[in-house]
C-alpha positions in Angstrom: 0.0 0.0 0.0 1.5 3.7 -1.0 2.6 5.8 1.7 0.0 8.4 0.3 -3.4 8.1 1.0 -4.2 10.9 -1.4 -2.6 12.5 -5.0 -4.1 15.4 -6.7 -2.4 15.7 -10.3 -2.3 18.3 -11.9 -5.6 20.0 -11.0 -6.7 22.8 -13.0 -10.3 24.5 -12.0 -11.8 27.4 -14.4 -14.7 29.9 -13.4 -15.6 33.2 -15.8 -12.9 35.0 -15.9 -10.7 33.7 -13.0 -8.3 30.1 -13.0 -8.6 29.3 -9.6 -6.4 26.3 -9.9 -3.3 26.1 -12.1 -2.2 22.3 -12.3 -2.3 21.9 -9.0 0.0 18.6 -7.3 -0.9 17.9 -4.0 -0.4 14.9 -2.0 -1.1 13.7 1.6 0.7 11.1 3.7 -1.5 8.2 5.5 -1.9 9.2 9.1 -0.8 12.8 8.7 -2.1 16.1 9.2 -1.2 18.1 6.4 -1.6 21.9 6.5 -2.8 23.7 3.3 -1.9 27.7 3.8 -2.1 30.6 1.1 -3.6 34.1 0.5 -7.3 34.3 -0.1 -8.3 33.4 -3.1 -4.6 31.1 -3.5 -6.8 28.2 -4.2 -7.6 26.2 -0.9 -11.1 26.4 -0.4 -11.5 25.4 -4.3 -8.8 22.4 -4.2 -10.8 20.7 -1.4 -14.2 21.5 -3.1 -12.8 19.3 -5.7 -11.7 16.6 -3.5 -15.0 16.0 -1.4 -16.9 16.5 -5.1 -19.0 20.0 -4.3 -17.2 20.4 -8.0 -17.7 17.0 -9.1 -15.9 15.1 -11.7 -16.1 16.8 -15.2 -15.9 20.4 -14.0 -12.2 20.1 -13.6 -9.2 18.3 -15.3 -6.6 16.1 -13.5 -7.0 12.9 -11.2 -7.7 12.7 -8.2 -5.9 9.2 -6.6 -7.5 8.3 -3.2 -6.0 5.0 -1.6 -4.0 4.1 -5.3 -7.4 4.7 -7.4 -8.5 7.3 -9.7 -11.6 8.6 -8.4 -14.4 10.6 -9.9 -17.0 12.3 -7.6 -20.0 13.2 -8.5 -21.0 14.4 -5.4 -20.1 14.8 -1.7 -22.3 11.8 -1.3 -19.4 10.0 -3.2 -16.6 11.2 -1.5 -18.2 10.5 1.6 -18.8 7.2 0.4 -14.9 6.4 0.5 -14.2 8.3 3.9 -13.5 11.7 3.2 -15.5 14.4 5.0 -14.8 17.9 5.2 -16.0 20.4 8.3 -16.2 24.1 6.6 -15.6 27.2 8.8 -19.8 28.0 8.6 -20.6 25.1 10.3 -23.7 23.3 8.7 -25.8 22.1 12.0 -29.7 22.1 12.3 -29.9 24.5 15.3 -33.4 23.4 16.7 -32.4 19.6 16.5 -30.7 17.9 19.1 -27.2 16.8 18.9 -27.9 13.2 18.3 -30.4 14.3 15.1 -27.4 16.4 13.8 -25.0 14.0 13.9 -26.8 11.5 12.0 -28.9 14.0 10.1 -28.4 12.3 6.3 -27.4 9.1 7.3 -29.9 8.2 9.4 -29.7 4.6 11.2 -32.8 2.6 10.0 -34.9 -0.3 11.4 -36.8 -1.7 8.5 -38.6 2.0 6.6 -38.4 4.0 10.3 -35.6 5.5 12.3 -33.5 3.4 15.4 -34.1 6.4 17.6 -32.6 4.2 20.8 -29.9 3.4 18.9 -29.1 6.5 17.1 -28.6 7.9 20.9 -26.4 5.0 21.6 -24.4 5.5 18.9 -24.3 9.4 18.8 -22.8 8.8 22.4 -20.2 6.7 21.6 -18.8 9.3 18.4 -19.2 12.6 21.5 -16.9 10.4 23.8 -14.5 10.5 20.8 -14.3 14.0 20.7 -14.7 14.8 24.1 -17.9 16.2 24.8 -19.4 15.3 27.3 -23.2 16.4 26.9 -26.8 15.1 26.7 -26.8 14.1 23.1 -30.2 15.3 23.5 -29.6 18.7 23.7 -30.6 21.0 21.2 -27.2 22.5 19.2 -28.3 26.1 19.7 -27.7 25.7 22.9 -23.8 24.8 22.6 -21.0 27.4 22.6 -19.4 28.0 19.2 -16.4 25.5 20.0 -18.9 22.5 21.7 -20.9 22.9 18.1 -17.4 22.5 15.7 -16.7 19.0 18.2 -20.7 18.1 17.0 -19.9 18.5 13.8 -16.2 16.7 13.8 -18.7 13.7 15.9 -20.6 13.7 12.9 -17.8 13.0 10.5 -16.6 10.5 12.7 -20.3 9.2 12.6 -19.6 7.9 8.7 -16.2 6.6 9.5 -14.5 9.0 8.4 -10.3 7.7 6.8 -9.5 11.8 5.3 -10.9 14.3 7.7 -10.9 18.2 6.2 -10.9 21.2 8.7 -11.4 24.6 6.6 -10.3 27.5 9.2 -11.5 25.2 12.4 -10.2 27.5 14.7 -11.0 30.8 12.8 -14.2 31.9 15.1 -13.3 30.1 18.4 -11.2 31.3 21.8 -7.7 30.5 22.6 -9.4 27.5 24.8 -11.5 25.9 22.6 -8.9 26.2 19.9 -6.0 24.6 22.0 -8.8 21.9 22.6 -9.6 21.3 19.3 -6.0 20.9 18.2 -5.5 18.5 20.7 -8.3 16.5 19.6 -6.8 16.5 15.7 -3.6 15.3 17.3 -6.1 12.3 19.1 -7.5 11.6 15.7 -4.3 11.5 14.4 -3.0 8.4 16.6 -6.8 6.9 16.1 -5.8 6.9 12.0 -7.7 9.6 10.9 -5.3 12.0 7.8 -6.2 15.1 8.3 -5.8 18.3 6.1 -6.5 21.6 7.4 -6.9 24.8 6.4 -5.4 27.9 8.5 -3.9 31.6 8.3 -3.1 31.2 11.9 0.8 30.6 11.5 1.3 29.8 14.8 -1.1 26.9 15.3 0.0 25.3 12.0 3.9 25.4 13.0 2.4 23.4 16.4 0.4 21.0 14.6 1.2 20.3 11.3 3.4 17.0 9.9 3.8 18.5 6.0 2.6 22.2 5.4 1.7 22.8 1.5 2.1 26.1 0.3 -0.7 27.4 -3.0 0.1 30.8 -4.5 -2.3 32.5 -7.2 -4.0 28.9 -7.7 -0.8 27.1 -7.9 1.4 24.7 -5.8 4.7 26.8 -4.6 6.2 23.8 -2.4 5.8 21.6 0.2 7.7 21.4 3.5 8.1 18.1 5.6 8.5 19.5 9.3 10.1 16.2 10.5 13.0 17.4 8.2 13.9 20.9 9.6 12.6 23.4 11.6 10.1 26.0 9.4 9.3 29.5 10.4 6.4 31.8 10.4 8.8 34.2 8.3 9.7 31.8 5.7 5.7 30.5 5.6 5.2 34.1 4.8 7.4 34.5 2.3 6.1 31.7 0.4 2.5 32.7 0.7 2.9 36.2 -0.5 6.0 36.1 -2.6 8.0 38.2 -0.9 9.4 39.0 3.1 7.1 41.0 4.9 9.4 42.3 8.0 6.8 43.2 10.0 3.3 42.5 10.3 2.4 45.4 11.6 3.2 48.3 9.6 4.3 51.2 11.5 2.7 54.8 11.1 4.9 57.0 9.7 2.9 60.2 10.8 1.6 59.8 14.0 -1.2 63.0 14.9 -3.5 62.3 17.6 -5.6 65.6 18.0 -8.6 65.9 20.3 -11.5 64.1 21.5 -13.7 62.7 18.6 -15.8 60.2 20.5 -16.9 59.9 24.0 -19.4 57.3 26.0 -19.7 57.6 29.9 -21.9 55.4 32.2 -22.8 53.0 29.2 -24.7 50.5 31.0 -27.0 48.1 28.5 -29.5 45.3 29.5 -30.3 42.1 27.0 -34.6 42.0 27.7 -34.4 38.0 26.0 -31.5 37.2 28.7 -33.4 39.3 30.9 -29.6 40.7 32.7 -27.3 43.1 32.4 -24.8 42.6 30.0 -22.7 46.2 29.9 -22.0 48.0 33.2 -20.6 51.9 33.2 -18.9 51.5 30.2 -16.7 54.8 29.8 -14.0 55.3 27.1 -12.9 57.9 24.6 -11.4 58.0 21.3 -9.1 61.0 19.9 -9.4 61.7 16.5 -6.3 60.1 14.3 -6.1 57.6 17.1 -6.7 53.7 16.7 -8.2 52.2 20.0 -8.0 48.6 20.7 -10.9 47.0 22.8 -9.7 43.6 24.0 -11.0 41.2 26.3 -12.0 37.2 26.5 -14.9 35.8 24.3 -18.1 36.9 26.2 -16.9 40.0 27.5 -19.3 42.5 25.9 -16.8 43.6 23.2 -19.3 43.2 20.2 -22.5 44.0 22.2 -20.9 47.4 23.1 -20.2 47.9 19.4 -23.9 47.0 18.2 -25.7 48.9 21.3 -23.2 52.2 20.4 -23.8 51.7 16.8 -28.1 52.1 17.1 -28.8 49.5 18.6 -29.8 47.1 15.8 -30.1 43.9 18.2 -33.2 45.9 20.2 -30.6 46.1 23.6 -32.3 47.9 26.3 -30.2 51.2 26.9 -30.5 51.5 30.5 -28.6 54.4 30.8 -25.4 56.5 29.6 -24.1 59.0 26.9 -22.7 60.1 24.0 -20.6 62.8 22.8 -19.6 63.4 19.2 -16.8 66.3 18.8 -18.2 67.7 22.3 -21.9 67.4 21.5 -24.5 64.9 22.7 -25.9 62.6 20.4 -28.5 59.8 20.6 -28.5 56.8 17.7 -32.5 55.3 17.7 -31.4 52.9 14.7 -27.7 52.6 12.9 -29.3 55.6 10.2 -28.8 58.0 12.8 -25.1 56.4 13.8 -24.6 57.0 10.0 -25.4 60.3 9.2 -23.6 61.4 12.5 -20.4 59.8 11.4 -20.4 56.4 13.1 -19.9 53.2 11.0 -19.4 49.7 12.2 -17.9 47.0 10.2 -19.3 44.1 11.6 -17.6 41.1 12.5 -20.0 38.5 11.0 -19.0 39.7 7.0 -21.3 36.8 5.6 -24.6 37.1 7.6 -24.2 40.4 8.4 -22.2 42.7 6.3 -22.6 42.3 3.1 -25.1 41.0 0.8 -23.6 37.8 -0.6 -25.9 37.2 -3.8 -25.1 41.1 -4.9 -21.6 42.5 -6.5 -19.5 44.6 -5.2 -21.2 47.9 -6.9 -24.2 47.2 -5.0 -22.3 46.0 -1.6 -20.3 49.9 -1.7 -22.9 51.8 -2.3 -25.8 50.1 -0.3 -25.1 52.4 3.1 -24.5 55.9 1.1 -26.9 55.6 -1.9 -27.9 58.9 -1.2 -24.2 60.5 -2.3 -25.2 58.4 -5.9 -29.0 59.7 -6.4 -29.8 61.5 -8.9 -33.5 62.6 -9.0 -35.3 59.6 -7.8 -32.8 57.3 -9.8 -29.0 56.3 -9.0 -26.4 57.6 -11.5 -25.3 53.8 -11.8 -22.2 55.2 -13.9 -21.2 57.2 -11.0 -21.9 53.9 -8.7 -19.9 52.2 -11.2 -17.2 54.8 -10.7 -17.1 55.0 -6.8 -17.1 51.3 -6.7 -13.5 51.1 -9.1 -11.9 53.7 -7.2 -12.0 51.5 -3.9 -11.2 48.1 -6.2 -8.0 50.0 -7.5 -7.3 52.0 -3.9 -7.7 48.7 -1.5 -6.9 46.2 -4.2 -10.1 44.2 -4.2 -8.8 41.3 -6.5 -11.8 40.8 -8.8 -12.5 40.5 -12.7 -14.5 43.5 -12.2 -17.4 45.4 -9.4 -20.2 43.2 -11.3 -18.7 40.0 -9.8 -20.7 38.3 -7.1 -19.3 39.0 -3.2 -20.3 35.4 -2.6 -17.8 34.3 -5.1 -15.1 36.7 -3.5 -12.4 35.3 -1.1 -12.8 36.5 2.6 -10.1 38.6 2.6 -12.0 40.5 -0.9 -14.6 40.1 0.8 -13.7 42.2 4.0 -11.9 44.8 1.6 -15.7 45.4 0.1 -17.3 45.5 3.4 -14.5 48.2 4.4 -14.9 50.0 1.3 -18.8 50.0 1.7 -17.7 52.1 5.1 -15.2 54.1 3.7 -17.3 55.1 0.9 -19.9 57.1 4.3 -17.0 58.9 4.6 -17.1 58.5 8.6 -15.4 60.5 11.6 -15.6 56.9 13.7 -15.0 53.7 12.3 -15.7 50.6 14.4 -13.4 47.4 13.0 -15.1 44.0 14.8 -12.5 41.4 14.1 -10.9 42.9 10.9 -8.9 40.1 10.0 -10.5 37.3 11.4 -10.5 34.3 8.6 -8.2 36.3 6.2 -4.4 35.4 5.5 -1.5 37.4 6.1 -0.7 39.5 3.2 -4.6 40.5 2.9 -4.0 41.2 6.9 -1.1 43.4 5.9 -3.1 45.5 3.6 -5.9 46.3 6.1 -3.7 47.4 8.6 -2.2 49.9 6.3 -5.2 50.9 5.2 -6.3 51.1 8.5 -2.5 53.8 9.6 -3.7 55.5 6.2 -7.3 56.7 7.6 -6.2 57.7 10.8 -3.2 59.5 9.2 -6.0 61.6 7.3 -7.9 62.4 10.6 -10.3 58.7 11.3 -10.7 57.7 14.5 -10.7 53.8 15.0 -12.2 51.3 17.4 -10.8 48.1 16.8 -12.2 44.7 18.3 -10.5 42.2 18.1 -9.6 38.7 19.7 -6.4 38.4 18.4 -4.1 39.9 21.3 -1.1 40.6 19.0 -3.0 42.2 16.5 -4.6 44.6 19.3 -1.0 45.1 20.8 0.4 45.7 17.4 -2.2 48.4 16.0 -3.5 50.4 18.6 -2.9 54.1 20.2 -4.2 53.2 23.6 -6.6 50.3 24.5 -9.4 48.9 26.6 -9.2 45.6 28.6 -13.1 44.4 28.8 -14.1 41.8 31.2 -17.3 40.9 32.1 -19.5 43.6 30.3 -17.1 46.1 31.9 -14.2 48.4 31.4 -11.3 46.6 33.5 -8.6 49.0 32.7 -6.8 51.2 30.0 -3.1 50.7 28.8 -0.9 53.0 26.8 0.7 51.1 23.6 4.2 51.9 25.5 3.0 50.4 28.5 0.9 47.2 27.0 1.6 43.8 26.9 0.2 40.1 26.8 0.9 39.8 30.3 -0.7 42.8 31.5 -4.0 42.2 29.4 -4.8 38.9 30.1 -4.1 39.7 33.6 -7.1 42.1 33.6 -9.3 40.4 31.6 -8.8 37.6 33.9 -9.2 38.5 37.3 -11.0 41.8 37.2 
């Protein structure tokens, strides 16, 4: 038997206008875990749509050798079929069902023409004490955390006895716990005999974890490197990814001018009426104009329900009490128009759900929160749309055929260029960034944060959320330690560190 469980040769993938794969070669060793890194839009996400047959046989050209046989799926059903399963980073759970439902949902166990209910429990208990969880398999999956549901969903591929296991950015939406926990538990599989391939643009957890990292560039295979064999840095990952050395991540600002005070909140305090609690408590914090503010704090700590309450109040919080100053004068936000107009925007941190509209293009997804700026009688100039929506494609680099493609067929890190272009296009004093980078890779991570010096330098201010502690203590002015639903301190950049953070976020 081949030491390789799997050989993609030469796999080429077309759509309109875009190669997406350029003769790709990839292969993975039995027993492995194989890391696939790249930019967005280098190919990853498509090379493993091929594999588990969401593009099924016919669409491509090249072979696809799984256990020494040419394969040819025709669907995820067939792919399936021989072992392979792959977990994407929207996870694809019934949230009403119960954990048990979801993790046969498909592939239901049968008795005669009905469902083994008794023994789909059985069962679905045995696959949860796999992956350590150790829950009512009866409990509905809404009520998990967002770590407990991506161990359901790993239970479930384990459910159809699984041989290749795909992880597309596992970790990308879960805390520093549950994403030490879920590397352990690929490491478990590992030993069990489960290959697994996964996709990440966190560096760090891919040096810990992976036995052969693969590198795709522009829709191409740029090497592969055997970690057994020598040590490999984040530095030279980098330079492979993005074609050339990035020194550092985090660009520094050349001209630093931190002026007055743009935005200011005292005694925030904000009540959840479904939770029926208090979920912010005397929240105060300022922001100077040309000055980016980091907002840090442990998943659960009010970070993003701050954001949304500040930003009108879209989620129907109850304001309990508190205010707002905008350049010295109070202001009050009924619904995100008014945040608008006054010069707050918020670039939300769910891009898919809740950003942009994914079935639109990226014309429609810039313009959509300033269509006023475009109208022209009781008509938009669609040239002028057209025009706006270039400029940002050329300014931010929005890698695209042109502004009529689909933001659904975008990579993320396009994808959160658009979103931030939609924003910049309102022209704002305030710009809120929830999670900016989260999902993207690191060259499309060093673009925002030069975009992100180049509006401050022309007079922004910037909140930035973000769960990423070196990220916060590599961007910000000044930041805010949350814990709890309240403020547990402020740091100067000069005087911040890891240590110092988590301290406060922990015990306060």
């Amino acid at each position: 038997m081949s030491d390789y469980i799997l050989e993609m040769r030469n796999i080429t993938k077309t759509f309109p206008g875009v190669r997406a794969l350029d003769n790709v070669n990839f292969k993975v060793k039995r027993g492995e875990i194989h890391c696939l890194v790249g930019e967005n839009g280098a190919g990853k996400s498509t090379l493993m749509k091929v594999l588990s047959g969401v593009y099924h046989y016919g669409t491509y050209s090249g072979d696809i050798v799984y256990n020494g046989e040419v394969q040819q799926f025709k669907s995820i059903a067939d792919s399936e079929g021989k072992g392979i399963a792959i977990i994407y980073q929207e996870l694809a759970l019934v949230p009403e069902l119960s954990i048990y439902e979801n993790i046969y949902f498909g592939h239901e166990i049968m008795n005669g023409r009905s469902i083994d209910w008794n023994k789909t429990i059985v069962e679905a208990s045995k696959v949860l004490k796999k992956v350590r969880l150790n829950v009512d398999p009866s409990m509905k999956v809404k009520n998990l955390g967002v770590g407990n549901q991506q161990l359901v969903e790993i239970a479930k591929a384990l459910s159809k006895n699984v041989k290749l296991l795909i992880l597309d950015e596992p970790t990308a939406s879960l805390n520093e716990d549950d994403s030490k926990n879920l590397l352990e538990l690929i490491k478990e599989l590992k030993a069990q005999g489960v290959t697994c391939i996964m996709i990440s643009h966190k560096l760090k957890e891919i040096i810990a974890i992976a036995d052969t990292i693969t590198v795709l560039r522009d829709g191409a295979t740029i090497c592969s490197m055997d970690m057994a064999e020598r040590a490999v840095t984040e530095a030279e990952i980098i330079k492979h990814m993005v074609g050339r050395e990035i020194d550092n991540i985090y660009p520094k600002r050349e001209n630093k001018n931190i002026g007055d005070v743009c935005l200011e909140i005292k005694n925030w305090t904000v009540e959840d009426p479904v939770k029926g609690k208090e979920i912010l408590h005397n929240i105060n914090l300022n922001v100077r104009k040309g000055e980016i503010v980091g907002l840090q704090g442990l998943m659960g700590a009010g970070r993003t329900e701050f954001a949304m309450s500040l930003f009108g109040n879209p989620t129907g919080y109850k304001i309990t009490n508190g205010e707002v100053f905008l350049n010295g004068e109070k202001v009050h936000f009924s619904k995100p128009k008014d945040a608008i107009k006054s010069g707050i925007a918020y670039v939300s941190e769910d891009r898919k759900g809740n950003g942009l509209v994914l079935i639109q293009d990226i014309k429609y997804n810039i313009s959509i929160a300033n269509l006023e700026e475009l109208e022209e009688g009781i008509s938009i100039n669609e040239n002028e749309e057209i025009n706006v929506a270039n400029s940002f494609k050329e300014s931010i680099n929005i890698k695209a055929p042109s502004v009529e493609q689909k933001v659904g067929n975008l990579s993320g890190g396009n994808q959160q260029k658009v979103q931030l272009a939609k924003w910049m296009f309102v022209k704002p004093k305030v710009l809120i960034l929830d999670e900016p980078t989260r999902g993207i890779d690191v060259g499309a991570k060093y673009e925002i944060y030069s975009l992100m010096n180049k509006l401050v330098e022309e007079g922004m201010s910037i909140i930035m959320i973000s769960s990423e502690l070196p990220e916060v203590l590599g961007m910000s002015d000044r930041l805010y330690v949350m814990s709890s639903g309240s403020i547990a301190g402020e740091l100067s950049a000069e005087e911040a560190d890891e240590n110092k953070v988590m301290a406060m976020a922990i015990n306060s």
